[in-house]
C-alpha positions in Angstrom: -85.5 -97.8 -199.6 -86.5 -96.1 -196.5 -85.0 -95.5 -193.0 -86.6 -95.7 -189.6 -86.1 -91.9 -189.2 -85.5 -92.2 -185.5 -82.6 -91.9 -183.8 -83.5 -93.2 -180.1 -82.1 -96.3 -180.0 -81.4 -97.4 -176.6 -80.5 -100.5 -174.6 -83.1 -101.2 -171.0 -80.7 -103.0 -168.3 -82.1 -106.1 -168.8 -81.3 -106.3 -172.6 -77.8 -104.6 -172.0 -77.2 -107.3 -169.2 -78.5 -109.8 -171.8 -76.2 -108.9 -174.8 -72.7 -108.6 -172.3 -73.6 -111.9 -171.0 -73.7 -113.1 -174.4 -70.7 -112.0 -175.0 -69.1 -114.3 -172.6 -70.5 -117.0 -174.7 -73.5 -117.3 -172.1 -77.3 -117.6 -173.2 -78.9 -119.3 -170.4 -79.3 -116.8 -167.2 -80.7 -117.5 -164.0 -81.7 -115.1 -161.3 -78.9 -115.0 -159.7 -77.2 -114.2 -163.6 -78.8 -110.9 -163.4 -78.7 -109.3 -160.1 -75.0 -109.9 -159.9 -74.8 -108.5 -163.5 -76.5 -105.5 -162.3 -74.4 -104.8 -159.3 -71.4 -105.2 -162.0 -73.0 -102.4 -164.0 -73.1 -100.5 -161.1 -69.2 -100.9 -160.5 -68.4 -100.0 -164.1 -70.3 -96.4 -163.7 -67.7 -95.9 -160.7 -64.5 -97.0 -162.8 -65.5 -94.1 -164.6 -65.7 -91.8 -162.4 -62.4 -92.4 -161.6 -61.3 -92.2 -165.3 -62.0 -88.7 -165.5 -64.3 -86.3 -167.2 -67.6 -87.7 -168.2 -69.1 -84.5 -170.2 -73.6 -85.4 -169.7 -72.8 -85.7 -165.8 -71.2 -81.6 -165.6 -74.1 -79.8 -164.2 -74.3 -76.0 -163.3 -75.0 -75.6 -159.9 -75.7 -72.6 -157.5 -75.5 -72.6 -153.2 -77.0 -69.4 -151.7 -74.5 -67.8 -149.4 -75.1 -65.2 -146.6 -72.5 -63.3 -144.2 -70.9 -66.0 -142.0 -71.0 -68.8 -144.4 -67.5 -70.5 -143.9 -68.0 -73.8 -145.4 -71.1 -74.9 -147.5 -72.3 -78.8 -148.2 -72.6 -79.9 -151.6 -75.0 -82.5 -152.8 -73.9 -86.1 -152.1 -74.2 -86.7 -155.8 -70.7 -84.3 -156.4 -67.5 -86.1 -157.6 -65.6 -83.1 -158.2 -65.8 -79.1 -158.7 -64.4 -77.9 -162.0 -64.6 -74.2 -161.8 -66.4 -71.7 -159.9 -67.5 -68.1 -159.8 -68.8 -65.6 -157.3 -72.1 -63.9 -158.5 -73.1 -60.7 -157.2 -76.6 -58.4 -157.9 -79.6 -59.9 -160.0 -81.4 -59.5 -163.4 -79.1 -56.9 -165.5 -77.1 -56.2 -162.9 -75.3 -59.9 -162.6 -71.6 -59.9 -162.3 -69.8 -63.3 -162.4 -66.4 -62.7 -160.8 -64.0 -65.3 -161.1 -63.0 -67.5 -157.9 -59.7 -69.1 -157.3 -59.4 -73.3 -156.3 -56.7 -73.6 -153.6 -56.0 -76.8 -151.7 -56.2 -78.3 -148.6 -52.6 -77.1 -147.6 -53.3 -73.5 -148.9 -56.5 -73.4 -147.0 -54.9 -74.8 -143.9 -51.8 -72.1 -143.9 -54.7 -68.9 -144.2 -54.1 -67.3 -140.9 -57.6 -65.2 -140.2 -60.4 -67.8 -141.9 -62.9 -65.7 -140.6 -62.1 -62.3 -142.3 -65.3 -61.1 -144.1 -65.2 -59.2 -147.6 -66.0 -61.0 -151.2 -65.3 -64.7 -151.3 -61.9 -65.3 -153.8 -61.1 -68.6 -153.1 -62.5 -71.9 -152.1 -61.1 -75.1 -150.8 -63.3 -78.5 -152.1 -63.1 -81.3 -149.3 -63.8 -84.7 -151.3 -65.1 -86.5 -148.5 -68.4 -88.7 -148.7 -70.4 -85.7 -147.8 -68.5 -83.1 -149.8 -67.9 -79.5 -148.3 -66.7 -76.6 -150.1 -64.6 -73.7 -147.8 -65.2 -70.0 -148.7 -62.2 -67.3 -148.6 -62.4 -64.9 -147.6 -66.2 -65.5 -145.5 -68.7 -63.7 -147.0 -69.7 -60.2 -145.6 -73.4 -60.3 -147.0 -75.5 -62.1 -149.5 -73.9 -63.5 -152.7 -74.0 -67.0 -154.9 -71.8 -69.8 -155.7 -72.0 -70.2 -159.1 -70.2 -73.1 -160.5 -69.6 -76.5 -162.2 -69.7 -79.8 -160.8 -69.2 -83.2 -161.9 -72.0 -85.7 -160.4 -72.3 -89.3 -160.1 -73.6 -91.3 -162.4 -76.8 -92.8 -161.6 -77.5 -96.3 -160.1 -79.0 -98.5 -162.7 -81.8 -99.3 -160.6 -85.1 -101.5 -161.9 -84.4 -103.6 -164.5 -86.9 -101.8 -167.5 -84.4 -99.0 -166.7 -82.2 -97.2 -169.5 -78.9 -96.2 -168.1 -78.0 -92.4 -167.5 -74.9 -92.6 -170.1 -74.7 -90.9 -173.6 -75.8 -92.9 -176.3 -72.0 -92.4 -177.2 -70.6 -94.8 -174.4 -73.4 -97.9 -174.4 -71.0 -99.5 -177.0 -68.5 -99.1 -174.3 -70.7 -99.8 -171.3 -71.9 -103.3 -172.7 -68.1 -104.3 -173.3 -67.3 -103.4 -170.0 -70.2 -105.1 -168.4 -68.7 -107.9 -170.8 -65.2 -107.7 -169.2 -66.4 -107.8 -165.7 -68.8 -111.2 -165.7 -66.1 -112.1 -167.5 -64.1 -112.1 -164.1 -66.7 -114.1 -163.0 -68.3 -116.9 -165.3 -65.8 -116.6 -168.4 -62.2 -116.2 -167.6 -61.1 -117.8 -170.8 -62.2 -115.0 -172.3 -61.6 -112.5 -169.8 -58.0 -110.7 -172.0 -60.1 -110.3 -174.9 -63.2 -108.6 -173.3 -60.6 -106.4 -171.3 -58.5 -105.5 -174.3 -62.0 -104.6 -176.3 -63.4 -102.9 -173.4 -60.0 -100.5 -173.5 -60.6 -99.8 -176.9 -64.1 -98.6 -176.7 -63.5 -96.4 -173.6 -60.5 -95.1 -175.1 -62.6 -94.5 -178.6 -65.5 -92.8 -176.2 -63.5 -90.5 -174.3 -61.6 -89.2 -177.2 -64.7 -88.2 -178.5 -66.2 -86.9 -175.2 -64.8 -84.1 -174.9 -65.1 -79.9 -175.3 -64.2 -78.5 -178.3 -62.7 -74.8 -178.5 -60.6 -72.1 -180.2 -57.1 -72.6 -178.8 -54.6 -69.7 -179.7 -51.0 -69.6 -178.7 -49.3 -65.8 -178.2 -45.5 -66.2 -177.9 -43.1 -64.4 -175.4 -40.9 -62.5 -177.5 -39.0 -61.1 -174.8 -38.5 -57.6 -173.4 
C-alpha cells in the first residue's frame, strides 16, 4: 500500500482550538467559544516561556556597536540572552572573542563604567524593553554577536498555523485542553492537567542540544 509521502501535517488555530475543545467533551462552539480559546493559546505560549528553553525560538542575533556605546536595546521580542561574543574585523579576518555574563550586582559594583577598551562583559536587564550593558564601553567599532531566546509568536488570525515545532502541537493542543478546562470543564480539569504534564515533559526531553560531553579528572598535584 502506499503512503502520503508528505510530512507537513499541521494544525490551523481554528482546528487546534476545535480538537482541545473537544477534548473537554465540547462540540458545539459559539463565538465567544473561540476568541476566549484563542486568548488561552496565547497564555500557554507564555507558560512556556517561563518553562525554559524552547530550541526553534534561539535566534543569532547581531547589534552594531561604535565608541561610546554603554548600554544597547534589544528587540522587544528577547526573553533571554544565552551567550554572547565580541566580533572584531570582517571577511577572513573575523575574530569571535568570547564575552563574559555578569549580573546586576556585578555591574552595579564596577567603579569606572565608562572606561573604553574591548567590551568583556555584559550585564542583560530583563525589563519590558530589554537592555544589554557593555564592559568595558567600546573604544571603536565592533559587534555583538550573540544568542537570544525570543518570544513566541501571537497566534493571531484564526487560518493561522502556530510558530511551535511540529514536536510540541501534541503538547500545545493538551494544554489548550487543560486550560478551557479551567473554564467550561472542571470535571475534567486533573486529567487534562496530568496529560498536559506528560506531553510537555515528553517534548522538552526531546527538545533539546545534543553534544559530545567528556569528563577529565583532577588527579591532584
Amino acid at each position: 500500500m502506499a503512503t502520503s509521502g508528505t510530512t507537513v501535517f499541521d494544525l490551523p488555530i481554528d482546528e487546534l482550538i476545535e480538537e482541545s475543545f473537544e477534548r473537554c467533551g465540547i462540540r458545539s462552539m459559539s463565538g465567544y467559544h473561540i476568541k476566549t480559546a484563542r486568548r488561552s493559546l496565547n497564555l500557554v505560549f507564555l507558560d512556556w516561556a517561563n518553562r525554559g528553553l524552547n530550541l526553534w525560538t534561539i535566534e543569532q542575533r547581531t547589534l552594531s556597536l561604535v565608541a561610546g556605546d554603554t548600554t544597547k536595546t534589544l528587540p522587544s521580542d528577547t526573553v533571554n540572552v544565552l551567550s554572547a561574543v565580541i566580533r572584531t574585523g570582517s571577511g577572513q579576518t573575523t575574530q569571535d572573542i568570547e564575552i563574559d555574563r555578569i549580573s546586576r550586582e556585578e555591574y552595579l559594583y564596577l567603579p569606572d563604567k565608562f572606561t573604553r577598551a574591548q567590551p568583556a562583559q555584559y550585564y542583560v536587564e530583563r525589563t519590558n524593553s530589554p537592555l544589554v550593558y557593555l564592559y568595558p564601553t567600546p573604544d571603536t567599532t565592533y559587534t555583538f554577536l550573540y544568542y537570544a531566546v525570543r518570544r513566541i509568536q501571537d497566534s493571531g488570525a484564526y487560518t493561522n498555523v502556530t510558530d511551535i515545532n511540529f514536536r510540541f502541537l501534541p503538547c500545545l493542543t493538551a494544554g489548550l485542553a487543560y486550560y478551557l478546562s479551567l473554564k467550561f470543564a472542571p470535571e475534567r480539569t486533573t486529567v487534562l492537567k496530568a496529560f498536559y504534564e506528560e506531553e510537555y515533559a515528553r517534548a522538552a526531553a526531546e527538545d533539546r542540544d545534543i553534544a559530545s560531553l567528556h569528563f577529565t579528572p583532577d588527579l591532584g598535584p
